[in-house]
N, C-alpha and C positions, 0 to 999 in steps of 0.2 A: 412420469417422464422427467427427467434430469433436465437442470437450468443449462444452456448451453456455455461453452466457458466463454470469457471476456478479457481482451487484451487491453488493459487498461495503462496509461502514465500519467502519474501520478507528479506533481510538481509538492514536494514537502516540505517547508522550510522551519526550520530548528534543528536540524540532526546535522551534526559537528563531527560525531568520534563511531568508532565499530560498535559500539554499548547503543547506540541511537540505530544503526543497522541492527542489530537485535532485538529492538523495542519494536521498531515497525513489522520486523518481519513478523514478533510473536502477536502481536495486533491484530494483523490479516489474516496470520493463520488461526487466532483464535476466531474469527469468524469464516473462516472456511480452512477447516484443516488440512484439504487437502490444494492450496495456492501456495504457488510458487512466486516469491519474490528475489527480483533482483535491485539492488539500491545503489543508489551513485551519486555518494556522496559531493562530488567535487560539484557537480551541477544540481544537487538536491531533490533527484528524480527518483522515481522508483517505479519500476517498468514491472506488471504484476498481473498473472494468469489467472482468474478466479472464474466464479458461478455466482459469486455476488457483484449486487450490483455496484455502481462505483459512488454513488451516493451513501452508502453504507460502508465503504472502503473508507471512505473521506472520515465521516463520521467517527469510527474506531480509532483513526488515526489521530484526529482530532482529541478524543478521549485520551489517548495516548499523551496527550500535550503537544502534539507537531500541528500545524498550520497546513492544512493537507488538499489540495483543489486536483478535478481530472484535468489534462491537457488533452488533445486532439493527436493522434498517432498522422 
């Protein structure tokens, strides 16, 4: 049985330019290749569909170098 998907927002802070929208997305989707991210940079959000959990979202992102916690929808 498939993990149900999860509507996660994500609060990121370090991502400045499109190259930082690029790193988060390949991030996430290296752990779940099939999420969809969307990022906004002007408030440092990134609003992202997955099957993992967001503890592990965080984590990636983190690895990635951005400073990554979930917020509450």
């Amino acid at each position: 049985m498939e993990e149900p998907r999860k509507d996660l927002l994500m609060q990121v802070e370090g991502m400045t330019c499109e190259g930082c929208v690029k790193a988060v997305t390949k991030a996430v989707q290296r752990l779940d290749p099939s999420a969809t991210v969307d990022v906004d940079l002007d408030h440092g959000r990134a609003h992202i569909v997955t099957n993992a959990q967001a503890l592990e979202v965080a984590q990636a992102l983190n690895a990635a170098g951005y400073e990554a916690r979930a917020m509450t929808l």
